[in-house]
PDB file of N, CA, C and O in Angstrom, chain B, residues numbered from 101:
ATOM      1  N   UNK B 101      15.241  21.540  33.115  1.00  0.00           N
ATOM      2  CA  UNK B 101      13.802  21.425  33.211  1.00  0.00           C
ATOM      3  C   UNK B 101      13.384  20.031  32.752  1.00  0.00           C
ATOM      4  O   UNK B 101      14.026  19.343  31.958  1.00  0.00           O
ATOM      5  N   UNK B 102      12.297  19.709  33.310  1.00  0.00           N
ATOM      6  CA  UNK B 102      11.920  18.230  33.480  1.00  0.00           C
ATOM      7  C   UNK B 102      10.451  18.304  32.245  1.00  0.00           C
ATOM      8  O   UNK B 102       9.466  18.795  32.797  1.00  0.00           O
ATOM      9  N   UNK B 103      10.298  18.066  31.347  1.00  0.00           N
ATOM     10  CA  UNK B 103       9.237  18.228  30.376  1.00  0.00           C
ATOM     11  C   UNK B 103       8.676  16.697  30.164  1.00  0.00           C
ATOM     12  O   UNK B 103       9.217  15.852  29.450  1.00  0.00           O
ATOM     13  N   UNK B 104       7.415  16.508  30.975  1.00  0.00           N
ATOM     14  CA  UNK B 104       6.489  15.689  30.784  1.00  0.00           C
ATOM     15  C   UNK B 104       5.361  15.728  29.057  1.00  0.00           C
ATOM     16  O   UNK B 104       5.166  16.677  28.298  1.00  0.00           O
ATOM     17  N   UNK B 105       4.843  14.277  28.980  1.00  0.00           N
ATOM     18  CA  UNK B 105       4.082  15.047  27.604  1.00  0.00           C
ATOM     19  C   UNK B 105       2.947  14.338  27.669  1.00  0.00           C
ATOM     20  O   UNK B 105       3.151  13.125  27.622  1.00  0.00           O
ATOM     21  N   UNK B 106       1.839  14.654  27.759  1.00  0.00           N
ATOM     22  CA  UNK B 106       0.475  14.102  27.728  1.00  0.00           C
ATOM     23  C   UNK B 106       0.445  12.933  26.144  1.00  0.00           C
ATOM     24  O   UNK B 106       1.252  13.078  25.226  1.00  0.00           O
ATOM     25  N   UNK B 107      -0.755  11.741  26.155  1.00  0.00           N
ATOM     26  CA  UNK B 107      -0.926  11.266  25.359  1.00  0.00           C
ATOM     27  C   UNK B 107      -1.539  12.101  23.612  1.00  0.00           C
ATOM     28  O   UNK B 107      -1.314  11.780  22.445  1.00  0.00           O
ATOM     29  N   UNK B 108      -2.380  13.274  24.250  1.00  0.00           N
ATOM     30  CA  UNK B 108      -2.387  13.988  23.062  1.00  0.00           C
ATOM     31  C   UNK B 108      -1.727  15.026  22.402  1.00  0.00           C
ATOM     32  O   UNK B 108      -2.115  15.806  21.532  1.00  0.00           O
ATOM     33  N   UNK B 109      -0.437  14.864  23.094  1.00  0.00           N
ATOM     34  CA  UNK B 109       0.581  16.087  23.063  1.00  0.00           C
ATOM     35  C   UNK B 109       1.035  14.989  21.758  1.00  0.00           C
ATOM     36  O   UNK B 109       0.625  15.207  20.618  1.00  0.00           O
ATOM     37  N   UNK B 110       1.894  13.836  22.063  1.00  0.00           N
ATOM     38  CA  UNK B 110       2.698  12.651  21.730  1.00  0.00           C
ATOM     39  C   UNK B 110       1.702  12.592  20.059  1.00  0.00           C
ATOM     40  O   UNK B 110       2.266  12.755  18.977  1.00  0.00           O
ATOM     41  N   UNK B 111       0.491  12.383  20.168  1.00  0.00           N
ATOM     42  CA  UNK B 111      -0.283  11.999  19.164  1.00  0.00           C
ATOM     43  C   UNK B 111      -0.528  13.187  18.301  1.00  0.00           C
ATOM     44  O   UNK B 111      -0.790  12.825  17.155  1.00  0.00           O
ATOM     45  N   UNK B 112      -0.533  14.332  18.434  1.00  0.00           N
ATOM     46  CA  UNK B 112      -0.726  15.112  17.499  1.00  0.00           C
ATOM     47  C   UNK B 112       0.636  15.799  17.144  1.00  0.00           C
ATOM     48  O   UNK B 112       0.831  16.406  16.091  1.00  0.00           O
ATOM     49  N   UNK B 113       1.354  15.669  17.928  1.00  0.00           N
ATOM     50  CA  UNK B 113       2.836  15.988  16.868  1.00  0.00           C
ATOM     51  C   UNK B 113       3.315  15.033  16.441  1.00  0.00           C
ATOM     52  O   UNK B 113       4.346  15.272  15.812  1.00  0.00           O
ATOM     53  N   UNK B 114       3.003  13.890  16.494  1.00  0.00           N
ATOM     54  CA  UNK B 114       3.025  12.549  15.736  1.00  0.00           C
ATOM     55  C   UNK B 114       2.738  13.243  13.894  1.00  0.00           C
ATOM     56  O   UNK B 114       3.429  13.432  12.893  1.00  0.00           O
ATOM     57  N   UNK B 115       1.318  13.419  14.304  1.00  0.00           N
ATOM     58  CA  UNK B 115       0.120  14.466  13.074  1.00  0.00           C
ATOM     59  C   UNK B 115       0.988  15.056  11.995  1.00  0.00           C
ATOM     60  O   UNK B 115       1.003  14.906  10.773  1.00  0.00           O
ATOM     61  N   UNK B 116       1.946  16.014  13.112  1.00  0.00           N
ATOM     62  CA  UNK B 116       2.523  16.846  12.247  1.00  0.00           C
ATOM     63  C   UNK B 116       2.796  17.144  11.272  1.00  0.00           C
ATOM     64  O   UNK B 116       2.377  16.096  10.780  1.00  0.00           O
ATOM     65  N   UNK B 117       3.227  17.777  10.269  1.00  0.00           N
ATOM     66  CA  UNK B 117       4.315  17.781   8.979  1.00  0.00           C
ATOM     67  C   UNK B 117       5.939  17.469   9.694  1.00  0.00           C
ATOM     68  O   UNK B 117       6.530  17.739  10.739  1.00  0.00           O
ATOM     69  N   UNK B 118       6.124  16.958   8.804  1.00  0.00           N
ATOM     70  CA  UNK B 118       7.869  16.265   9.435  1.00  0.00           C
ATOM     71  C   UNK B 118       8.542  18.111   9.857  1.00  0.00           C
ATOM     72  O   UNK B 118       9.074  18.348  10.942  1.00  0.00           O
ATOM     73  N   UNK B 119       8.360  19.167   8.780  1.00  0.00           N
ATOM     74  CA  UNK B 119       8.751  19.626   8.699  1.00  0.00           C
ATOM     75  C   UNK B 119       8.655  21.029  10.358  1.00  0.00           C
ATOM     76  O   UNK B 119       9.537  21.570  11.025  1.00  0.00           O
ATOM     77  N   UNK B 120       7.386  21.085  10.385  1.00  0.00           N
ATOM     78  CA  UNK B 120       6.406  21.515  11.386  1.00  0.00           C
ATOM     79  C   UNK B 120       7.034  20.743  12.299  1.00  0.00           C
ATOM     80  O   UNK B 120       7.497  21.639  13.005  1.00  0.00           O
ATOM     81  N   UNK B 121       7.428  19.622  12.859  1.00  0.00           N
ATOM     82  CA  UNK B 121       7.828  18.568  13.604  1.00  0.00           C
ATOM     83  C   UNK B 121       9.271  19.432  14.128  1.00  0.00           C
ATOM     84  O   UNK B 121       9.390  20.145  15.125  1.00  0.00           O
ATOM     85  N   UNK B 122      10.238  19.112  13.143  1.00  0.00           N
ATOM     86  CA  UNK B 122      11.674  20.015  13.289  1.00  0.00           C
ATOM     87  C   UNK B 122      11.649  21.626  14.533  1.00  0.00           C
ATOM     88  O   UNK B 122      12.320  21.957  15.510  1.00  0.00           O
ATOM     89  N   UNK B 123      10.206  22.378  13.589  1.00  0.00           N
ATOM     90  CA  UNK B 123      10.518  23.537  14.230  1.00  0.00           C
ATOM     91  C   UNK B 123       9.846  23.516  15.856  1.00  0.00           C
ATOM     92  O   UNK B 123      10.258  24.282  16.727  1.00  0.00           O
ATOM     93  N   UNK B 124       8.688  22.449  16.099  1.00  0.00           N
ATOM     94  CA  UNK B 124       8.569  22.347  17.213  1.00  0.00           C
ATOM     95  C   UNK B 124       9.963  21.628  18.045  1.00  0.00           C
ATOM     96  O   UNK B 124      10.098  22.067  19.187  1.00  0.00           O
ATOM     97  N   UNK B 125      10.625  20.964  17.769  1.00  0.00           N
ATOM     98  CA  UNK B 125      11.539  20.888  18.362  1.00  0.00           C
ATOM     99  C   UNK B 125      12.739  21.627  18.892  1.00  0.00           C
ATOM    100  O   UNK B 125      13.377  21.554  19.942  1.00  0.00           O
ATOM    101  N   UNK B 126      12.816  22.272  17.940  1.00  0.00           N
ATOM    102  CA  UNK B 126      13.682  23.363  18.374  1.00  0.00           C
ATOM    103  C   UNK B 126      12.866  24.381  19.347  1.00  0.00           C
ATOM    104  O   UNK B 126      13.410  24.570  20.435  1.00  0.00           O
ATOM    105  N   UNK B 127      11.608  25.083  19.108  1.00  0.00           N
ATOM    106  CA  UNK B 127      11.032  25.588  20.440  1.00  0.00           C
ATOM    107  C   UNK B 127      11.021  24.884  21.133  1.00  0.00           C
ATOM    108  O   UNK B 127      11.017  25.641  22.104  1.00  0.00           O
ATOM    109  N   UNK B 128      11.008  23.497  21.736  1.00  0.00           N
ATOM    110  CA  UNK B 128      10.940  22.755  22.741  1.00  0.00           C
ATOM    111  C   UNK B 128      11.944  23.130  23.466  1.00  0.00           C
ATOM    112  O   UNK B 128      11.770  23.489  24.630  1.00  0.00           O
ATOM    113  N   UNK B 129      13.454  23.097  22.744  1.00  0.00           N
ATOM    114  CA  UNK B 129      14.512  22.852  23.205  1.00  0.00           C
ATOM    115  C   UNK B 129      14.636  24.419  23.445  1.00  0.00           C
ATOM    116  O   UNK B 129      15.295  24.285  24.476  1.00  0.00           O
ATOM    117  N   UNK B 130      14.556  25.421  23.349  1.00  0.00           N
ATOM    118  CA  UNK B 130      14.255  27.056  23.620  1.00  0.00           C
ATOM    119  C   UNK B 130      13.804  26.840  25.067  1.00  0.00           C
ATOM    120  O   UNK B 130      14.519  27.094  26.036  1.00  0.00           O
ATOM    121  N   UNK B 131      12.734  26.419  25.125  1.00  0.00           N
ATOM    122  CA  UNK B 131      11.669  26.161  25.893  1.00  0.00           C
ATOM    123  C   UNK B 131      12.400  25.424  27.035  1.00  0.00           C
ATOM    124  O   UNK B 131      12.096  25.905  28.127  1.00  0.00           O
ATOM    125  N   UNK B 132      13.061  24.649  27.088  1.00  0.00           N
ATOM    126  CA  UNK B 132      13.947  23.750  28.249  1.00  0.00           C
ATOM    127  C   UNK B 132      14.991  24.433  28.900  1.00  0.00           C
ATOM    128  O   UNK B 132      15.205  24.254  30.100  1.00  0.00           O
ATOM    129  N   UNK B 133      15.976  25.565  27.878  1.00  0.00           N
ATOM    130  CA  UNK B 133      16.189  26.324  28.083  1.00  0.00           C
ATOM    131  C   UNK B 133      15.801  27.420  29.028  1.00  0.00           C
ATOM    132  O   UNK B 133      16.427  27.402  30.088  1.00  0.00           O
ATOM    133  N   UNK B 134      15.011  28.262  28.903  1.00  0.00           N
ATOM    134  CA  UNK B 134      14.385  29.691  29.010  1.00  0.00           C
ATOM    135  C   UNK B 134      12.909  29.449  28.897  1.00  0.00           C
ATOM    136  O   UNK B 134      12.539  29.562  27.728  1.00  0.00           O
ATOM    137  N   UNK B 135      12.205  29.232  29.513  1.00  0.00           N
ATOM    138  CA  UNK B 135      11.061  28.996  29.164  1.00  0.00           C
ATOM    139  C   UNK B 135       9.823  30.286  29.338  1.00  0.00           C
ATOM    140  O   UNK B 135       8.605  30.253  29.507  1.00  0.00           O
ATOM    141  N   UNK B 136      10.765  31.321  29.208  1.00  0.00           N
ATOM    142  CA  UNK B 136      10.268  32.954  29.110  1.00  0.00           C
ATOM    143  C   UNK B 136      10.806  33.857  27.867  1.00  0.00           C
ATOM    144  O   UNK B 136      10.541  34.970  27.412  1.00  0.00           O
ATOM    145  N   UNK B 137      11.912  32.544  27.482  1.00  0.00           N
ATOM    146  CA  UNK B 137      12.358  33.173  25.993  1.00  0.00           C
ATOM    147  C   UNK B 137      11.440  34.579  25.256  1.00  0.00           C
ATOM    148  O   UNK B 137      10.329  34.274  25.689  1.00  0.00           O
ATOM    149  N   UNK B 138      11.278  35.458  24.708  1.00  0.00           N
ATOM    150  CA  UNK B 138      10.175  36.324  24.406  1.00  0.00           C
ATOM    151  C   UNK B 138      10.088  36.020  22.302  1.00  0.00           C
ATOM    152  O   UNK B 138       9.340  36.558  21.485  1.00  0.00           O
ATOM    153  N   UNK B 139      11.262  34.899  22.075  1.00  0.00           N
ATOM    154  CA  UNK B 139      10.874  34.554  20.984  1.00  0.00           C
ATOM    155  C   UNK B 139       9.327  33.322  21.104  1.00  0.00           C
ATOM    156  O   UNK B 139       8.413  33.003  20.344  1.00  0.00           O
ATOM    157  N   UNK B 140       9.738  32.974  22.443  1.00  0.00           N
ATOM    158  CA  UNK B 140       8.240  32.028  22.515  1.00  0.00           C
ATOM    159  C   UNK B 140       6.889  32.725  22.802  1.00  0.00           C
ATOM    160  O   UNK B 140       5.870  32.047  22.670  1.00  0.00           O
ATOM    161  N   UNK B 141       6.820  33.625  23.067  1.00  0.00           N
ATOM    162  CA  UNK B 141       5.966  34.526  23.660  1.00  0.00           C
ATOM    163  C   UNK B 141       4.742  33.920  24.265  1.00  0.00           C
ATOM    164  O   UNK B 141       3.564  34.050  23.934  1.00  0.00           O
ATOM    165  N   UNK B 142       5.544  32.907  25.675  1.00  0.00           N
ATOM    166  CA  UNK B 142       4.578  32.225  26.291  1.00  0.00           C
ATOM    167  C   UNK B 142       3.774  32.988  26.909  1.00  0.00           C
ATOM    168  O   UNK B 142       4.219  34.093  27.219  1.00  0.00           O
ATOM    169  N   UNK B 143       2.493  32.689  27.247  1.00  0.00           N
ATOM    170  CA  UNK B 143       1.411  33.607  28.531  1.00  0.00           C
ATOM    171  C   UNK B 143       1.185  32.664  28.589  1.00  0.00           C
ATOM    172  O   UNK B 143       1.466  31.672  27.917  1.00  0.00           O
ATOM    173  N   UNK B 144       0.283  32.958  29.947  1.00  0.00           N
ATOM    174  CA  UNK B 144      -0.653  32.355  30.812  1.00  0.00           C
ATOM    175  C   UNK B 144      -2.029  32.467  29.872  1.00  0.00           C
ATOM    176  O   UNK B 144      -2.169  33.389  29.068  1.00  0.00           O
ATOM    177  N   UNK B 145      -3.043  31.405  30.069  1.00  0.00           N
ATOM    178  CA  UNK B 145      -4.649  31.160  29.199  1.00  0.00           C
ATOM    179  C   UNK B 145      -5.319  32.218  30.322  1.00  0.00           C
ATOM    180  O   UNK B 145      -4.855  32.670  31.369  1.00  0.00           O
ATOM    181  N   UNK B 146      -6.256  32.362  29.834  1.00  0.00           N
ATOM    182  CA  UNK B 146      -7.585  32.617  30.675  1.00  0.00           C
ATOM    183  C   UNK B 146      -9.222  31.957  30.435  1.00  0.00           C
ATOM    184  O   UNK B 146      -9.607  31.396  29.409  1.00  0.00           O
ATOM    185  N   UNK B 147      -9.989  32.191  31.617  1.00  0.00           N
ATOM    186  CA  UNK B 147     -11.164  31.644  31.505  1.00  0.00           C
ATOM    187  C   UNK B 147     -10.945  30.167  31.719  1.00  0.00           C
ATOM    188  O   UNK B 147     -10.186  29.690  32.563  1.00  0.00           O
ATOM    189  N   UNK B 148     -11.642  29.538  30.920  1.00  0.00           N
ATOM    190  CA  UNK B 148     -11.578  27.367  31.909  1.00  0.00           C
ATOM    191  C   UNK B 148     -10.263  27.065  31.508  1.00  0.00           C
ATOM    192  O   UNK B 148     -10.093  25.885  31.816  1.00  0.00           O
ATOM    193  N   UNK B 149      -8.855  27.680  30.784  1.00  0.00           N
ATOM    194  CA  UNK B 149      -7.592  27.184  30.547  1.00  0.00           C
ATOM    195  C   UNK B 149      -6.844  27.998  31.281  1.00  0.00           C
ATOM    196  O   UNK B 149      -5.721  28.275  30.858  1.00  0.00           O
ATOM    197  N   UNK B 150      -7.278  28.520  32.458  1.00  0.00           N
ATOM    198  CA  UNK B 150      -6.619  29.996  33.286  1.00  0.00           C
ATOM    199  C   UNK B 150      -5.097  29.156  34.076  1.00  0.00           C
ATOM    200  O   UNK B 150      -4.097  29.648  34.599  1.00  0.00           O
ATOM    201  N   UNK B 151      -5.399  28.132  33.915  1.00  0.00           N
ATOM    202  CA  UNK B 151      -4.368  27.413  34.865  1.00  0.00           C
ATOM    203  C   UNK B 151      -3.088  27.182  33.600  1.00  0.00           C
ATOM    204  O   UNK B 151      -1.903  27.148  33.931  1.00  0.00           O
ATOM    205  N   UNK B 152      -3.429  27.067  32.471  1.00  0.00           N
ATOM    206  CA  UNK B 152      -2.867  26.488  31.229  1.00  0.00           C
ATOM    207  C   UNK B 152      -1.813  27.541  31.009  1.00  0.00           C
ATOM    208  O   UNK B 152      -1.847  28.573  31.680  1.00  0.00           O
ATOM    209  N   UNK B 153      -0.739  27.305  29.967  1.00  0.00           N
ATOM    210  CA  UNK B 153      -0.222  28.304  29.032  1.00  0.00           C
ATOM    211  C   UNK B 153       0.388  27.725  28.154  1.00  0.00           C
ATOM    212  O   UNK B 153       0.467  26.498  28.080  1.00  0.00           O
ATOM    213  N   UNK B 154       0.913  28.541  27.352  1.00  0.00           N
ATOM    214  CA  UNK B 154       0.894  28.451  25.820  1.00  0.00           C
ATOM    215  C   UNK B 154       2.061  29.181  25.208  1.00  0.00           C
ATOM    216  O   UNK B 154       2.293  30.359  25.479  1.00  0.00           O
ATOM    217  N   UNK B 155       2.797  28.460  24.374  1.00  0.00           N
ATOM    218  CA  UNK B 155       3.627  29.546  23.748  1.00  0.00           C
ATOM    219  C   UNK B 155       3.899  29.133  22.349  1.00  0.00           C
ATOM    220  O   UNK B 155       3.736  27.919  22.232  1.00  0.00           O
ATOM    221  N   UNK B 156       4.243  29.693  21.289  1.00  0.00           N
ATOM    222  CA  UNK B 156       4.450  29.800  20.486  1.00  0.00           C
ATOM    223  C   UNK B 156       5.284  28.813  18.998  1.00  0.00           C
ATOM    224  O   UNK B 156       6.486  28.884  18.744  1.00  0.00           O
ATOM    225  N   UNK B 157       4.518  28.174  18.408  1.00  0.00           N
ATOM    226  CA  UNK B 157       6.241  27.708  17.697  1.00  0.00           C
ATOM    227  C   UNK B 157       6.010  28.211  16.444  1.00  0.00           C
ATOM    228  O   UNK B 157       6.912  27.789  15.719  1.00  0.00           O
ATOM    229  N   UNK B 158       4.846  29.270  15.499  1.00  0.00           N
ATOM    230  CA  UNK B 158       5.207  29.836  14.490  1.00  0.00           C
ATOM    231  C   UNK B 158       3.884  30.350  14.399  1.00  0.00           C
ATOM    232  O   UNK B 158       3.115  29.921  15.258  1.00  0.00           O
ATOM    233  N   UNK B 159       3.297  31.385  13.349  1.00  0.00           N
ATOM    234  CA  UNK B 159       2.168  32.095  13.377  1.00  0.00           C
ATOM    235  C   UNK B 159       0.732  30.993  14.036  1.00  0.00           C
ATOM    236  O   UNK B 159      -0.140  31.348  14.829  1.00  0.00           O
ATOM    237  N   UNK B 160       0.847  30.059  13.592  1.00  0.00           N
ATOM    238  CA  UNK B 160      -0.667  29.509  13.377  1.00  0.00           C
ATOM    239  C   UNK B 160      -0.319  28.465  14.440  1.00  0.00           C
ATOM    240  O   UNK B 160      -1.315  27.859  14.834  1.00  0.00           O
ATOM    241  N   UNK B 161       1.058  28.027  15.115  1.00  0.00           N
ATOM    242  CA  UNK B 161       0.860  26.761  15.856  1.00  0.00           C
ATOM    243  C   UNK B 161       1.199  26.925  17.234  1.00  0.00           C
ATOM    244  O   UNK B 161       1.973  27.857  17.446  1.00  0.00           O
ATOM    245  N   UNK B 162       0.770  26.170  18.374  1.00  0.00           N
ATOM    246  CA  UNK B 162       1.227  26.639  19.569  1.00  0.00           C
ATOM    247  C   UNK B 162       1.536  25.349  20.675  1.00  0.00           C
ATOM    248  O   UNK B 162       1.159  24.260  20.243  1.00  0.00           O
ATOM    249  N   UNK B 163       2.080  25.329  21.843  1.00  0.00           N
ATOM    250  CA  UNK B 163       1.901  24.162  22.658  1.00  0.00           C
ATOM    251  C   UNK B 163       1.307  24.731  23.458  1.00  0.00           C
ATOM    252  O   UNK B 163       1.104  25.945  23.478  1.00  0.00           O
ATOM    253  N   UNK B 164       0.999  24.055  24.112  1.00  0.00           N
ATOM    254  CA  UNK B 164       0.136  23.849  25.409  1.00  0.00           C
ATOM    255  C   UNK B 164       0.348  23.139  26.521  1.00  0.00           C
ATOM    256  O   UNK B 164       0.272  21.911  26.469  1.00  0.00           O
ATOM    257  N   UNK B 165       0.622  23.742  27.605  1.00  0.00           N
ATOM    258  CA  UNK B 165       1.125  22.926  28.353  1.00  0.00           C
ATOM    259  C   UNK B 165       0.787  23.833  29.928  1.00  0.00           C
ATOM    260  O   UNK B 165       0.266  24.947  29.971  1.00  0.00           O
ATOM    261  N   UNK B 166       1.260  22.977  31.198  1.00  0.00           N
ATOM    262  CA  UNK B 166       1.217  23.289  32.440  1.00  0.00           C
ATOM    263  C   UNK B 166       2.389  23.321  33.131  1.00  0.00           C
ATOM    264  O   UNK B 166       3.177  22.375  33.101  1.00  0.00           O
ATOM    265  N   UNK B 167       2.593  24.395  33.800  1.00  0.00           N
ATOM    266  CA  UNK B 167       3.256  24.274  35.306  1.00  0.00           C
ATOM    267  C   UNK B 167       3.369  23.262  35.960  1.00  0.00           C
ATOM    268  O   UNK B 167       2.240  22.856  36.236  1.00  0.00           O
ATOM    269  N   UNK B 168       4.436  22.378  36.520  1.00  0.00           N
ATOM    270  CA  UNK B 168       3.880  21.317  37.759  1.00  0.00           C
ATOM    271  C   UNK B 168       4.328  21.896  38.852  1.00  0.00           C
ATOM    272  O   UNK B 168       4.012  21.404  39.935  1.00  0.00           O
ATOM    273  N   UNK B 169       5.314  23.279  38.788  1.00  0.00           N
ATOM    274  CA  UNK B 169       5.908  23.026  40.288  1.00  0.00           C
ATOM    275  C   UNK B 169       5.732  24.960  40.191  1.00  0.00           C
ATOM    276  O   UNK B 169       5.603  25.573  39.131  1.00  0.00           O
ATOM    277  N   UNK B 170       5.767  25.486  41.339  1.00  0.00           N
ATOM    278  CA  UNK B 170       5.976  27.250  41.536  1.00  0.00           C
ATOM    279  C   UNK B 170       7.357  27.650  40.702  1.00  0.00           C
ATOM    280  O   UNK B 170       7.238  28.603  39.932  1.00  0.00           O
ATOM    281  N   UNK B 171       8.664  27.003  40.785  1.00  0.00           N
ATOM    282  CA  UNK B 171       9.347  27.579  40.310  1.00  0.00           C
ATOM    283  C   UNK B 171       9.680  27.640  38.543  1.00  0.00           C
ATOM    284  O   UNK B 171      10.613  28.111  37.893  1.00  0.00           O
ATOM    285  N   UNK B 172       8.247  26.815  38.122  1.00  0.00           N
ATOM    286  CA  UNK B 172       8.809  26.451  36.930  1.00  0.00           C
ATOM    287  C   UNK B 172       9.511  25.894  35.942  1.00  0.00           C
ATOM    288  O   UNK B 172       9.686  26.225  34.770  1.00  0.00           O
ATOM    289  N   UNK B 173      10.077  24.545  36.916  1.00  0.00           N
ATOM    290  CA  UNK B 173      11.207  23.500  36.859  1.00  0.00           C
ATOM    291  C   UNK B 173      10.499  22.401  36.112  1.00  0.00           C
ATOM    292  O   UNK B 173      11.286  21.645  35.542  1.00  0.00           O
ATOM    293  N   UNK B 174       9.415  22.152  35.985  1.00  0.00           N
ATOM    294  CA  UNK B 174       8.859  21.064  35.536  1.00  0.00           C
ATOM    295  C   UNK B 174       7.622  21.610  34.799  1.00  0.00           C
ATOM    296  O   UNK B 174       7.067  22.613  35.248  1.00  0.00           O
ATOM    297  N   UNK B 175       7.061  20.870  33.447  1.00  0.00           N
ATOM    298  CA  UNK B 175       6.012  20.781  32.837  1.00  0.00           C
ATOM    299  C   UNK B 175       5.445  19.741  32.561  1.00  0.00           C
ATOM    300  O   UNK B 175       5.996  18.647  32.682  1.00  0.00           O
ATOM    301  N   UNK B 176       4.237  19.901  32.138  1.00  0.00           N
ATOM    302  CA  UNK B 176       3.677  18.979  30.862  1.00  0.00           C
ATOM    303  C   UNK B 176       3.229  19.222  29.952  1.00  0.00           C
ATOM    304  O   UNK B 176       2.242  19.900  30.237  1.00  0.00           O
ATOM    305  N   UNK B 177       3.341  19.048  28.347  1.00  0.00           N
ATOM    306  CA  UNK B 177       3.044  18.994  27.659  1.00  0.00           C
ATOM    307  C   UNK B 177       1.399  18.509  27.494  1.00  0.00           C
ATOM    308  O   UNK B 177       1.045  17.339  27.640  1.00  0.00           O
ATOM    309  N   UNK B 178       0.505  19.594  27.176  1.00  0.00           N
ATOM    310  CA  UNK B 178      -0.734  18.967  26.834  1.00  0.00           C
ATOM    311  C   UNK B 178      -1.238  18.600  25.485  1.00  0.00           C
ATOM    312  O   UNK B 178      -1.878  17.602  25.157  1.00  0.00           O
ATOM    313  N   UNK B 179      -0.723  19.851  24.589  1.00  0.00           N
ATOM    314  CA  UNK B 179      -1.132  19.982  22.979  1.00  0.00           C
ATOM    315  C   UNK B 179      -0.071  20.346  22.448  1.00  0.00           C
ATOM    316  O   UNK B 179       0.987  20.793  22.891  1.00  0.00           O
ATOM    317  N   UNK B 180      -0.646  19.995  20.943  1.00  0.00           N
ATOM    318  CA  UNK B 180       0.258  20.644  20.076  1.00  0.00           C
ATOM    319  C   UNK B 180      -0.798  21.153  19.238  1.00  0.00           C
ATOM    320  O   UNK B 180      -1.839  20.501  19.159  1.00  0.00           O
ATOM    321  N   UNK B 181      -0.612  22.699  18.328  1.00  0.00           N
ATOM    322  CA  UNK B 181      -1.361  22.677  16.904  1.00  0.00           C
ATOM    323  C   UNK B 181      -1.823  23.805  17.023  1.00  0.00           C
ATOM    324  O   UNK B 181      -1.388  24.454  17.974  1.00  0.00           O
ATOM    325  N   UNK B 182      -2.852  24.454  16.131  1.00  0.00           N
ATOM    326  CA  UNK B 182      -3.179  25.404  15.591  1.00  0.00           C
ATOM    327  C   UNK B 182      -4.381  25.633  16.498  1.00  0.00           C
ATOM    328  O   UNK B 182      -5.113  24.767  16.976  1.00  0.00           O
ATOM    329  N   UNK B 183      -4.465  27.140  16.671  1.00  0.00           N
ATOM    330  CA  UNK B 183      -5.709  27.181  17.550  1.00  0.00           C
ATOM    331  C   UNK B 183      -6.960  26.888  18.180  1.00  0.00           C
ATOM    332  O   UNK B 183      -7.582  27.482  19.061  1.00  0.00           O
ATOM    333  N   UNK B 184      -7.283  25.425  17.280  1.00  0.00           N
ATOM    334  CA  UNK B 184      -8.114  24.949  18.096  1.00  0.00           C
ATOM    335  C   UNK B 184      -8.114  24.197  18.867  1.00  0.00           C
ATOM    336  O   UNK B 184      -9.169  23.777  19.343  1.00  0.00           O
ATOM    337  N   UNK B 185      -6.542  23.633  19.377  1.00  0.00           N
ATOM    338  CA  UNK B 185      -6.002  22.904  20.604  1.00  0.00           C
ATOM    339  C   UNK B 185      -7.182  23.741  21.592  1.00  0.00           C
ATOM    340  O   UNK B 185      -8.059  23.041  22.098  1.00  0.00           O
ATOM    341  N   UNK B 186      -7.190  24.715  21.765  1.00  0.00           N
ATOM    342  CA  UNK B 186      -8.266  25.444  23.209  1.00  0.00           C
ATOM    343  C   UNK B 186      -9.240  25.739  23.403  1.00  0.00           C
ATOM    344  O   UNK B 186      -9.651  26.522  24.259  1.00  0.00           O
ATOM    345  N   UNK B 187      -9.836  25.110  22.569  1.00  0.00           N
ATOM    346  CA  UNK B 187     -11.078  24.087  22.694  1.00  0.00           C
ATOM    347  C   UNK B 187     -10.868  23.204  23.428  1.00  0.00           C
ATOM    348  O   UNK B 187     -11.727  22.345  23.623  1.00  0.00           O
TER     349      UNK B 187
END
């Protein structure tokens, strides 16, 4: 899988805690993997992020990101962070 990353993806896990940093990486790399993993417990958004989805890297933090292609071969990274990335 081909994982693109938006400028505020790059900048707010910049933000991070180093530590917070680590464990998003390892979901990343889950995520490149399997990107239905059910430890990520990605979905699809709804309402104005209906196109978006989201999965998991620990209670309070999440990415955000898009589809580029039908089969699911490619993303981008939009966000990183705690629920008010969806806003």
């Amino acid at each position: 899988m081909t994982i693109y990353a938006y400028a505020r993806y790059r900048h707010n896990y910049k933000n991070l805690d180093p530590q917070l940093q680590k464990l998003v990486d390892r979901r990343v790399s889950l995520f490149r993997r399997s990107p239905f993993d059910p430890r990520l417990d990605a979905h699809r958004l709804h309402g104005k992020l209906k196109n978006q989805w989201s999965f998991s890297v620990d209670a309070q933090n999440r990415v955000l990101f898009e589809f580029l292609d039908k089969k699911n071969e490619n993303a981008v990274f939009l966000d990183v962070g705690d629920h008010s990335i969806y806003k």
